[in-house]
C-alpha positions as CSV (number, residue, x, y, z in Angstrom):
1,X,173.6,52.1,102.2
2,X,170.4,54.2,103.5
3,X,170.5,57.8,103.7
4,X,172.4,59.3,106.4
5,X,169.0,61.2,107.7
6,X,167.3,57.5,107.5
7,X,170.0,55.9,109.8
8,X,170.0,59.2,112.3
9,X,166.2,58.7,112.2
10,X,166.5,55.0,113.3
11,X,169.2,55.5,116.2
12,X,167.3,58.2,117.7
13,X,163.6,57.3,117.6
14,X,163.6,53.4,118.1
15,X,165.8,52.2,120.7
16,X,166.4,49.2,121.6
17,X,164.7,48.9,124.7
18,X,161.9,51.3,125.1
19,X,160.1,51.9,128.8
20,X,156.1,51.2,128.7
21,X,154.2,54.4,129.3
22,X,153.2,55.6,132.1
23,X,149.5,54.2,133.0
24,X,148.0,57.7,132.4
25,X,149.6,58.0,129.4
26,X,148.2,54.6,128.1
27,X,144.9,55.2,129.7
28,X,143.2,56.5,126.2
29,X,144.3,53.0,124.5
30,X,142.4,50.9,127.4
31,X,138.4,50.5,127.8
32,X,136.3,50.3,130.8
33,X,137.3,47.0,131.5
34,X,141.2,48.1,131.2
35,X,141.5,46.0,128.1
36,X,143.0,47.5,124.9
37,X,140.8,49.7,123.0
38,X,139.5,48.4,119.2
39,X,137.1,50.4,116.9
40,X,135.8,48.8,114.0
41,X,133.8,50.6,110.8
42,X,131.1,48.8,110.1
43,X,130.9,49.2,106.7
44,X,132.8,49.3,103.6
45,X,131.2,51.6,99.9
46,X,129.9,48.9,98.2
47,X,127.5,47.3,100.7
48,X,124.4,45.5,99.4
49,X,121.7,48.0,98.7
50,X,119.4,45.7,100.7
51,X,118.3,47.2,104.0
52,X,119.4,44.9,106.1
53,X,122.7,46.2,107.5
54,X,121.2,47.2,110.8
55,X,120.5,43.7,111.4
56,X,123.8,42.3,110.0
57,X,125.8,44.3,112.6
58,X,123.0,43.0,115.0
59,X,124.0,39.6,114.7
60,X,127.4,39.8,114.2
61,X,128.4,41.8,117.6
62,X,128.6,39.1,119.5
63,X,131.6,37.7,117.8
64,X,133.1,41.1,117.3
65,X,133.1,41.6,121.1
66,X,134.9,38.2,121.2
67,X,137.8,39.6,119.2
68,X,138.2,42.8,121.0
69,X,135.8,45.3,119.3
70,X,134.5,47.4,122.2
71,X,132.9,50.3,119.9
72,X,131.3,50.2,115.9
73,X,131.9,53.3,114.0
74,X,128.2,53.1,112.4
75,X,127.8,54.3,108.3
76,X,125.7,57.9,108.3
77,X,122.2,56.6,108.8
78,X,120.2,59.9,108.2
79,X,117.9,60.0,105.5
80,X,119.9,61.0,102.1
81,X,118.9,61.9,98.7
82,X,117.8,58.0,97.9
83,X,117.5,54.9,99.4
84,X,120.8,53.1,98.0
85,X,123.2,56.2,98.9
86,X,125.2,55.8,101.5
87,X,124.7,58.8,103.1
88,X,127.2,61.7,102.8
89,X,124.7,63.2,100.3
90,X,122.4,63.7,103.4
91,X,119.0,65.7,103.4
92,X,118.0,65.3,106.9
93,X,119.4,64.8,110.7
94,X,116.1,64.1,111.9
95,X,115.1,61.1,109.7
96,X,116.8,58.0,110.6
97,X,114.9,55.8,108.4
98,X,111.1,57.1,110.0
99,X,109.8,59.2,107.3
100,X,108.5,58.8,103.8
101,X,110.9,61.6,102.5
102,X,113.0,61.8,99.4
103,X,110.9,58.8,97.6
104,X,111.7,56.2,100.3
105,X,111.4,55.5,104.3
106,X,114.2,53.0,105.3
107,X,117.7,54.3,104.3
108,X,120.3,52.0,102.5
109,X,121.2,50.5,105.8
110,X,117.9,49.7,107.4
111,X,114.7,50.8,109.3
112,X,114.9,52.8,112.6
113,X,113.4,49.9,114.3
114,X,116.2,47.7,112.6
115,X,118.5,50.7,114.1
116,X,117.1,50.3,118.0
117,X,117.3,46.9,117.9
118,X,121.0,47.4,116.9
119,X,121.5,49.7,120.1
120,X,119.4,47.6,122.3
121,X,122.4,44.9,121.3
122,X,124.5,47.1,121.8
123,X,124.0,48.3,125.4
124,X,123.3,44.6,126.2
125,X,127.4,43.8,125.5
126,X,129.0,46.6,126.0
127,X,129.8,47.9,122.5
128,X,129.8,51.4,122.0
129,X,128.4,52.9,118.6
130,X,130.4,55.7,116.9
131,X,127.2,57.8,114.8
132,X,128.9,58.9,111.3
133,X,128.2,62.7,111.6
134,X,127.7,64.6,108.0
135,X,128.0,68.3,109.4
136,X,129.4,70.6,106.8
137,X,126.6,70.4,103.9
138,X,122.9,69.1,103.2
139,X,121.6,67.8,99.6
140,X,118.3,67.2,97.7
141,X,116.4,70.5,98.8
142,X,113.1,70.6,98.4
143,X,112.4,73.7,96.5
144,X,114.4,76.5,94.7
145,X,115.5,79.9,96.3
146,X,116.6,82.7,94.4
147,X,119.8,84.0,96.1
148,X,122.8,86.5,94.8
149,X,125.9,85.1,94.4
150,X,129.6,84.9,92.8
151,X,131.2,82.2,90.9
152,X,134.8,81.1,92.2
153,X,137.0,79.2,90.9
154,X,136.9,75.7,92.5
155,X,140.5,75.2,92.7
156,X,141.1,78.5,94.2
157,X,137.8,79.6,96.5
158,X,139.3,82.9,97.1
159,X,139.4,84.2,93.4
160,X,136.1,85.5,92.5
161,X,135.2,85.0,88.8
162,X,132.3,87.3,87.8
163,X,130.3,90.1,89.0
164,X,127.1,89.0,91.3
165,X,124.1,88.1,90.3
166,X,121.2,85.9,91.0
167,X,121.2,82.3,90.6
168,X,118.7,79.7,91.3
169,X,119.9,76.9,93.8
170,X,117.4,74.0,96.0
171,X,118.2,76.0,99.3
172,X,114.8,75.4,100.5
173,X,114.2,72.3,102.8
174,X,111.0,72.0,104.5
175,X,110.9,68.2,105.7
176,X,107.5,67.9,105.4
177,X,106.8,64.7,105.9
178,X,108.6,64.9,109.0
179,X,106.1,67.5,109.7
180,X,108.0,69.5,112.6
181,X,108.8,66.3,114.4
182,X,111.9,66.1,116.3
183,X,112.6,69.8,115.1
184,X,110.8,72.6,113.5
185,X,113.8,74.2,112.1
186,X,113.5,74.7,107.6
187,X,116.4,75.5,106.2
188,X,116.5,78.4,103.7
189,X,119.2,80.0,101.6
190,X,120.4,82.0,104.8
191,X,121.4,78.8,106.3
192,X,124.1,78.2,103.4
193,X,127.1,80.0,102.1
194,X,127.6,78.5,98.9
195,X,126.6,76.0,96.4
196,X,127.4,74.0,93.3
197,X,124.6,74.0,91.1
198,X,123.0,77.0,89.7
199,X,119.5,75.5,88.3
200,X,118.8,78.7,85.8
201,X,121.8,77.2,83.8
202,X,120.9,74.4,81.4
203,X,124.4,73.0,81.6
204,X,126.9,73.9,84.6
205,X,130.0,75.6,84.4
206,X,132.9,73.3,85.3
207,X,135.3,74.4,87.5
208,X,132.6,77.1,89.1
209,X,131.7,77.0,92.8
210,X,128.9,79.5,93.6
211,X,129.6,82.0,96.4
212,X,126.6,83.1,98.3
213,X,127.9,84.9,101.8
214,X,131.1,84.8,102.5
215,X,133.9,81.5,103.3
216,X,134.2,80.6,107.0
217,X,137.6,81.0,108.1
218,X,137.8,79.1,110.9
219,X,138.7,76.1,108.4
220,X,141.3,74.3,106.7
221,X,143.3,76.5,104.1
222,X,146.2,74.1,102.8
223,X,144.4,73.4,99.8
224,X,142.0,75.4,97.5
225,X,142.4,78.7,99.0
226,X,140.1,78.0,101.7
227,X,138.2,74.6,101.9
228,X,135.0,75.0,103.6
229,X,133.1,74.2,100.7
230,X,133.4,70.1,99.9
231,X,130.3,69.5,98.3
232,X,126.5,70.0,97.2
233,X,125.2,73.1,99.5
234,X,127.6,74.3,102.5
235,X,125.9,75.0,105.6
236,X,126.7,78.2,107.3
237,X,127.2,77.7,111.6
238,X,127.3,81.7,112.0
239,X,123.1,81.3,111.9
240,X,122.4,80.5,115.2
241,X,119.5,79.1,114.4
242,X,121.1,76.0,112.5
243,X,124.0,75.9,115.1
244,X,121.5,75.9,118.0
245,X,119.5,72.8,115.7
246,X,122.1,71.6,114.9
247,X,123.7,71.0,119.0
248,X,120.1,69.7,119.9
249,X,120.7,67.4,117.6
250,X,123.4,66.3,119.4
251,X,123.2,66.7,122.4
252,X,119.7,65.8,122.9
253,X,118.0,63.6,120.3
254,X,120.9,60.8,119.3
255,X,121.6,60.3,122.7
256,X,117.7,59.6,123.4
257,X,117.3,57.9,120.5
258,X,120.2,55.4,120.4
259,X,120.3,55.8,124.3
260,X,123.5,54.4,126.3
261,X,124.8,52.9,123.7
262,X,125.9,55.9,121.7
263,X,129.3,56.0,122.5
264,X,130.5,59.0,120.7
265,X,130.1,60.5,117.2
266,X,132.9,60.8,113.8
267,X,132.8,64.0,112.4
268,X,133.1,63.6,108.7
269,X,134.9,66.3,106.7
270,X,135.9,67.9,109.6
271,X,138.5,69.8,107.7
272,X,135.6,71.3,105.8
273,X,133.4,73.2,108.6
274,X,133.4,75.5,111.5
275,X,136.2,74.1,114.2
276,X,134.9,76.8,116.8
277,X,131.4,75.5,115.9
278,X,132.6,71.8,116.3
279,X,133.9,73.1,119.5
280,X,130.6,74.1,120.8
281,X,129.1,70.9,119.6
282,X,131.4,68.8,121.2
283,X,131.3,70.9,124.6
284,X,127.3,71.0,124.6
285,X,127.3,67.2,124.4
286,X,129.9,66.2,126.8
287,X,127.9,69.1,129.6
288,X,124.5,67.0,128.5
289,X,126.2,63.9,129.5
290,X,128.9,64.8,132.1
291,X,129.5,61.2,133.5
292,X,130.0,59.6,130.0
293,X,133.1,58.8,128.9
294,X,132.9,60.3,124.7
295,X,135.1,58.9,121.7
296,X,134.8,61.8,119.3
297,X,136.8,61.4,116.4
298,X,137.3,63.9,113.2
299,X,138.0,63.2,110.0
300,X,140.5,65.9,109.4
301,X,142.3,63.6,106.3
302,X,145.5,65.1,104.9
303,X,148.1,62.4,104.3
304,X,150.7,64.8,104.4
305,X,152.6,65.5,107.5
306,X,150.9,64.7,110.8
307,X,151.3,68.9,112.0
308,X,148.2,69.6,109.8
309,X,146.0,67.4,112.2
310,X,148.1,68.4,115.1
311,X,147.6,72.3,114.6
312,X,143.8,71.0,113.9
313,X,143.5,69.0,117.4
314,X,144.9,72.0,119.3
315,X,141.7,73.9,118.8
316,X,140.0,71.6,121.8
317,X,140.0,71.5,125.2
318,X,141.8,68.5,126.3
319,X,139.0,67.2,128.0
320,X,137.0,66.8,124.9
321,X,140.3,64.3,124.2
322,X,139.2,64.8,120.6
323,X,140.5,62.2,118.2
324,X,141.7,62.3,114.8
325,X,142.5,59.2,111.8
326,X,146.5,58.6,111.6
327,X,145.9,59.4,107.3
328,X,150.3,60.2,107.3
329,X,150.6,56.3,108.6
330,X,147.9,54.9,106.3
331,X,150.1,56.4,103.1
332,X,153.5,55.4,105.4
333,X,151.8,51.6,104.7
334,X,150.8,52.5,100.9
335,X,154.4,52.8,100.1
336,X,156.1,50.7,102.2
337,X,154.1,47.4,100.0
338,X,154.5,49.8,96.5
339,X,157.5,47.4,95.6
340,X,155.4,44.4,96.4
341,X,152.4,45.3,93.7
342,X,152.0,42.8,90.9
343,X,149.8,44.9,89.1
344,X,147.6,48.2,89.2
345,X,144.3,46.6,90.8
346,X,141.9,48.9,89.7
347,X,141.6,51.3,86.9
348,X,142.3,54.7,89.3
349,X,145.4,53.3,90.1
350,X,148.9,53.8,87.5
351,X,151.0,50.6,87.1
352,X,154.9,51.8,87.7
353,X,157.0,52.2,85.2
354,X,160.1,50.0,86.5
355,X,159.7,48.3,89.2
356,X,159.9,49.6,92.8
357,X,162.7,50.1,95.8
358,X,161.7,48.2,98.8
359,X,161.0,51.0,101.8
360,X,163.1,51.6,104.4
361,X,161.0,50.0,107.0
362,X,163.4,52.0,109.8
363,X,161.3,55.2,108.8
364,X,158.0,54.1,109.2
365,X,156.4,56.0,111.9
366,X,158.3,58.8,111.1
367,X,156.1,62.4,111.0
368,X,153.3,60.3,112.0
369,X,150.6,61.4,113.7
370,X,151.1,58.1,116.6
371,X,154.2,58.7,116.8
372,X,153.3,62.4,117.6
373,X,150.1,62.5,119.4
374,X,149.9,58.6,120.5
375,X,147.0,59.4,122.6
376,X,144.7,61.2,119.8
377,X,145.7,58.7,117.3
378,X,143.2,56.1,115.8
379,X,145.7,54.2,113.5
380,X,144.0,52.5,110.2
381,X,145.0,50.3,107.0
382,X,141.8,51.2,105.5
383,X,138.3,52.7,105.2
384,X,135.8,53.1,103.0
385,X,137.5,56.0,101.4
386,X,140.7,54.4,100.6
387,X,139.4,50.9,98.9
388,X,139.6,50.4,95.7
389,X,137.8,52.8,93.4
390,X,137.2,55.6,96.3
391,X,138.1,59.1,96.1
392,X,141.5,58.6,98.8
393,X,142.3,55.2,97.2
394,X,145.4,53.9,98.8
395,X,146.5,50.1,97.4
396,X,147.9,47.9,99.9
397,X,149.2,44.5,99.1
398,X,147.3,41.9,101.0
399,X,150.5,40.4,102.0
400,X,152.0,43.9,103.9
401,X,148.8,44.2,105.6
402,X,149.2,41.6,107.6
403,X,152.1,43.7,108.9
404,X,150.4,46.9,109.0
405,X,147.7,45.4,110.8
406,X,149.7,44.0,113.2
407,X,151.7,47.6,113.4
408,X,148.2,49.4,114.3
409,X,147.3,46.2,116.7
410,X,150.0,45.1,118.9
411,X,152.2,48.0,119.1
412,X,151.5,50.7,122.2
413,X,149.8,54.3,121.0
414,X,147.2,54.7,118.7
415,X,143.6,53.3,119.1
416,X,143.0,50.7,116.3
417,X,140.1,50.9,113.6
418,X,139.8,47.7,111.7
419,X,137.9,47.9,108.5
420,X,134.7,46.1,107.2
421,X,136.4,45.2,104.3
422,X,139.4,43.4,105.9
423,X,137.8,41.9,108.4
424,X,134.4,40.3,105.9
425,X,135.8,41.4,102.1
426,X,134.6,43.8,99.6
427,X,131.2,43.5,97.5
428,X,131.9,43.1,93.6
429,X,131.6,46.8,91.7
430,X,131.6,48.1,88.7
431,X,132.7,44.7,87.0
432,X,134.7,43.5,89.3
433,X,134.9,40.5,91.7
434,X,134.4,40.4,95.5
435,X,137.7,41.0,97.5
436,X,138.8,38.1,100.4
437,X,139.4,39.5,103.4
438,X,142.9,39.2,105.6
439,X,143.0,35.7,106.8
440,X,144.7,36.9,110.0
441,X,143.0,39.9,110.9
442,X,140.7,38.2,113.6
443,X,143.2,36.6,115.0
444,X,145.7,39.6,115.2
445,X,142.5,41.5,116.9
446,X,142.4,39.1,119.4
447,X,146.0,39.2,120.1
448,X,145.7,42.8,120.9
449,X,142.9,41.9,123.6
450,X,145.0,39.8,124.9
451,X,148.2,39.6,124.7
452,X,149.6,43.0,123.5
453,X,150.4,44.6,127.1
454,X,153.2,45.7,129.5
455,X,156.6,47.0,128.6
456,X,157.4,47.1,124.5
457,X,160.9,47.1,123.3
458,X,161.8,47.7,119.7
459,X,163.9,46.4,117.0
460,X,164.1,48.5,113.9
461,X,167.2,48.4,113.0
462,X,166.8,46.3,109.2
463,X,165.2,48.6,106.2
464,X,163.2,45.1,105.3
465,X,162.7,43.5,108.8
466,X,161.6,44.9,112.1
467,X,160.0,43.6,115.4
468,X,159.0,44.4,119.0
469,X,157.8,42.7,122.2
470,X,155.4,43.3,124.8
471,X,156.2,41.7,128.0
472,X,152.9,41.6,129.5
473,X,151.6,43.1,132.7
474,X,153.5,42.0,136.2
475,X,151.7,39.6,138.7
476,X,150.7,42.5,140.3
477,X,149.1,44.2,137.8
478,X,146.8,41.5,136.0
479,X,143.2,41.5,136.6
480,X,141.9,39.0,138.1
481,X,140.5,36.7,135.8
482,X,142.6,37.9,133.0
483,X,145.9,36.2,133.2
484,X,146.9,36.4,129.5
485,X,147.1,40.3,129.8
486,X,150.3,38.8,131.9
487,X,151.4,36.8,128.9
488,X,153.2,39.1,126.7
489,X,153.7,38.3,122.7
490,X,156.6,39.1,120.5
491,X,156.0,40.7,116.7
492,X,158.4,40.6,113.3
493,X,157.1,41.9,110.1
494,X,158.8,42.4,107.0
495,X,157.7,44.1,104.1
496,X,160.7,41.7,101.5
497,X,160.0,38.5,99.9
498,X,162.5,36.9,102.1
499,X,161.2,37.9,105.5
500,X,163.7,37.8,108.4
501,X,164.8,37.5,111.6
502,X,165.2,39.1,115.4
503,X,166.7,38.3,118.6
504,X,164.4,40.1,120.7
505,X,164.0,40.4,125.0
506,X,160.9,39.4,126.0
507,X,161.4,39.5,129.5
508,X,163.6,37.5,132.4
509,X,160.4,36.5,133.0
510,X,159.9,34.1,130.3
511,X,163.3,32.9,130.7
512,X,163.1,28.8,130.0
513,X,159.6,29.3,127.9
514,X,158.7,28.1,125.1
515,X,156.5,30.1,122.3
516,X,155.3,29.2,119.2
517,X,154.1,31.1,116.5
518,X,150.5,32.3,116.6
519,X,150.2,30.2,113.4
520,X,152.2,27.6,112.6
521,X,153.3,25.9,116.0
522,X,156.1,23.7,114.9
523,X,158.1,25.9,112.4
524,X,157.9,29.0,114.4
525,X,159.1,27.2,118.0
526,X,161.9,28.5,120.6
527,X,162.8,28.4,123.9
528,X,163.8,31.8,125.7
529,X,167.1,31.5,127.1
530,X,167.7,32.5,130.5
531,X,168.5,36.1,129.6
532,X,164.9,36.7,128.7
533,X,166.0,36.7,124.6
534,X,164.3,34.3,121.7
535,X,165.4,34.4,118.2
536,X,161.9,35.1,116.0
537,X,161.1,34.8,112.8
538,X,158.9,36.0,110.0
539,X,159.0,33.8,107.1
540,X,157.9,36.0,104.2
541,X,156.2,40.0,103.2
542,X,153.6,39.5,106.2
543,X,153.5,39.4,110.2
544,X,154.6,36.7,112.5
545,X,153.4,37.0,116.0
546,X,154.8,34.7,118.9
547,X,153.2,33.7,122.2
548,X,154.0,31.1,125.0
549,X,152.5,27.4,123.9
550,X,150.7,27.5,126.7
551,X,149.8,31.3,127.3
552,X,146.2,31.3,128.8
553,X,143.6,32.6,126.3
554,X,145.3,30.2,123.3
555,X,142.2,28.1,122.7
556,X,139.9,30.9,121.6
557,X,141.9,31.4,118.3
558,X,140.6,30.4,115.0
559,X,136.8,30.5,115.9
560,X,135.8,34.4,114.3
561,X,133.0,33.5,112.3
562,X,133.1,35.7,108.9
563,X,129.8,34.9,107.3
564,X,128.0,38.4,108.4
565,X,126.1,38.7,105.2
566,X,124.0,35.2,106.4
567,X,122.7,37.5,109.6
568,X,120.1,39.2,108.2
């Protein structure tokens, strides 16, 4: 018998028939074309070193705009501190793969060129490009500045450990093979605030952060004190000259460079710098570029409770509509496949010691941040920081994220990002093999661009087994040319062996239809009685997803084409 809390949470949040929003509350899930909204990241950590990624993305966007993708969250493609990094260790905005600087020109990715031609694409579709934007710290300075400083304790920032002295640290960035192009600004040890490296030392101190000014406090301070220092050298936005570089970056040279197709930019580590800063950024480029409609998006990760990010968001103006990742639901669909882990996959991970409860599936979006803030939500399964090996690893059995994908997908709220390494697999590393993607994924995608629209009512009212339907836009209301955002689909995922199943209303509408399952046609078929109901099924741990057999737009299912690293 669940908890008493777990079946009050159930009766009150998910009832049995839920009213769609109104349209301008679903307007941030739609794109220009009033289609549902889908970010993909383009990458995943362990990308070949090869320079050629530009051109993969290149000549894969045609058949991502086929599925739904309407913008590409783009890896960090200024010039780091070597040619196979992937580029949070970054030395220079300016350089996107132009300059002969820190012992190579191209980055990991690609060439600038490669990078244009990427954006030319681009604009020619109508997919956006989200720039991965590495704000909060530079690495790989040039030369050494002598500087005073204190050493803190890294687990506590606040408690100072000695007295001050000088230390050596590479503060000093000169770009010189950039040679003032793009920007004449150097940075110089007044441009940072602290620093992990002390070069007089022959061997660091662990545990030490060095202290050079003073913490910013307009930062998160849940963790460590105060955590505006992440790592390598943390640059300090109360010199005006780096903040006013650092908006003319901005504001100015990505949107010239990468022209109409820049489509917004992700703040990485945005928990880690200046929000009033990030403010004025943000503001300076939506004045630029008044009639452009901006998809910024910070990284503020805490998988805690969603209020964190919520306190976080309330520092913008809502017309910035800054967004933030949905980390609370990522962990939500961690645990709710825990019980369904054979084994730990990868060394980082612990094996449990007895085996696992299933989770209450009822609680799932509970103290979420979609289920909070549904329009400032970009739901995920998982990045390049949770896969296996990475510093937020969060193990997900294949099987559940079917579900979870089809959670983030097909349900209203949230704007979807897929990830790389779902959609194409994961390179081999360190020893181990490459990682198949989810079968279903493209076809769940394209569900959402067509099918997942109009009034949702929901069924969570089994810890193992829930569901929902969407019963499409009315007559009046489809585009024309678009009749499958009339269709509607229906959704059970279970997160047991045994699956399940629910009698769900998918509209009087439907009444006499008959759907089929997305998948398997014959096992998965009903007709909807004349009270608009159909008794679905899922048949295992996984997603089912039901449609009319004849819903417009069934044809173009099956056809993704997954062989991206044979396009460049």
């Amino acid at each position: 018998m669940p908890h008493p809390s777990v079946s009050a949470f159930a009766n009150s949040f998910f009832k049995p028939r839920q009213e769609a929003t109104s349209p301008s509350q679903e307007a941030a899930d739609y794109n220009s074309n009033g289609e549902n909204r889908c970010i993909f990241q383009g990458f995943e950590w362990n990308i070949p070193a090869d320079q050629k990624h530009w051109r993969r993305l290149e000549n894969s966007l045609n058949s991502l705009k086929a599925v739904g993708v309407d913008e590409v969250w783009l890896p960090p493609g200024c010039k780091a501190t070597h040619q196979n990094s992937n580029g949070y260790d970054i030395y220079d905005l300016y350089d996107l793969g132009e300059f002969d600087q820190k012992w190579h020109k191209v980055t990991k990715w690609g060439s600038k060129e490669d990078l244009l031609a990427l954006s030319s694409k681009a604009e020619q579709l109508g997919v956006g490009l989200i720039w991965d934007t590495v704000l909060s710290h530079r690495a790989g300075g040039d030369q050494r500045e002598r500087v005073k400083a204190v050493e803190v304790d890294a687990e506590d920032r606040n408690k100072v450990l000695s007295k001050p002295r000088e230390i050596e640290a590479f503060l000093g960035f000169d770009f010189k093979m950039r040679g003032g192009q793009y920007s004449d600004l150097k940075l110089h040890a007044e441009h940072f605030n602290g620093t992990d490296h002390d070069a007089t030392l022959q061997q660091q101190k662990p545990g030490v952060i060095y202290l050079t000014k003073r913490w910013c406090p307009n930062v998160d301070k849940s963790e460590k004190g105060n955590y505006d220092f992440l790592i390598f050298s943390n640059l300090d936005y109360t010199s005006p000259a780096l903040a006013a570089d650092t908006i003319n970056w901005g504001s100015n040279f990505m949107p010239s460079t990468l022209g109409p197709a820049l489509s917004g930019f992700r703040l990485d580590a945005a928990r880690h710098f200046d929000w009033k800063f990030t403010r004025d950024f943000l503001s300076a480029i939506k004045k630029t570029h008044p009639n452009k409609q901006w998809t910024f998006l910070a990284e503020y990760w805490h998988g805690g409770h969603y209020s964190n990010i919520q306190s976080y968001l309330r520092n913008f103006p809502p017309e910035l509509k800054v967004l933030a990742y949905d980390a609370p639901l990522l962990y939500k669909f961690r645990d709710a496949s825990s019980h369904l882990q054979p084994s730990a996959p990868s060394k980082s991970l612990t094996r449990p010691a007895r085996p696992l409860p299933p989770f209450d599936m009822r609680v799932l979006m509970k103290d979420t941040l979609v289920s909070a803030l549904p329009n400032q939500a970009v739901t995920m399964v998982a990045s390049h920081d949770t896969q296996p090996g990475q510093t937020c690893e969060a193990y997900i059995s294949p099987d559940f994220k079917e579900a979870a994908y089809a959670i983030t997908l097909l349900r209203q709220g949230g704007i979807p990002c897929v990830f790389f390494g779902d959609l194409y697999g994961l390179s081999p590393w360190e020893g181990r093999g490459a990682e198949p993607p989810i079968w279903k994924l493209p076809d769940l995608m394209l569900a959402r661009k067509l099918f997942a629209y109009g009034r949702q009512n929901e069924y969570w009212d089994a810890p193992g087994c829930v569901g929902w339907t969407r019963e499409g836009l009315d007559g009046e209301r489809v585009p024309e040319g678009k009749e499958w955002m009339g269709e509607g689909c229906a959704v059970v995922v279970s997160n047991v062996h045994e699956g399940g199943r629910k009698k769900m209303f998918v509209g009087k509408k439907h009444a006499g239809a008959t759907w089929t399952g997305l998948w398997d046609w014959e096992t998965y078929k009903l007709q909807i009685d004349d009270e608009g109901l159909g008794d679905f099924a899922v048949g295992g741990a996984g997603a089912n997803v039901y449609v009319r057999d004849v819903a417009s737009g069934r044809n173009l299912f099956g056809q993704f084409d997954r062989d991206i690293y044979g396009k460049a």
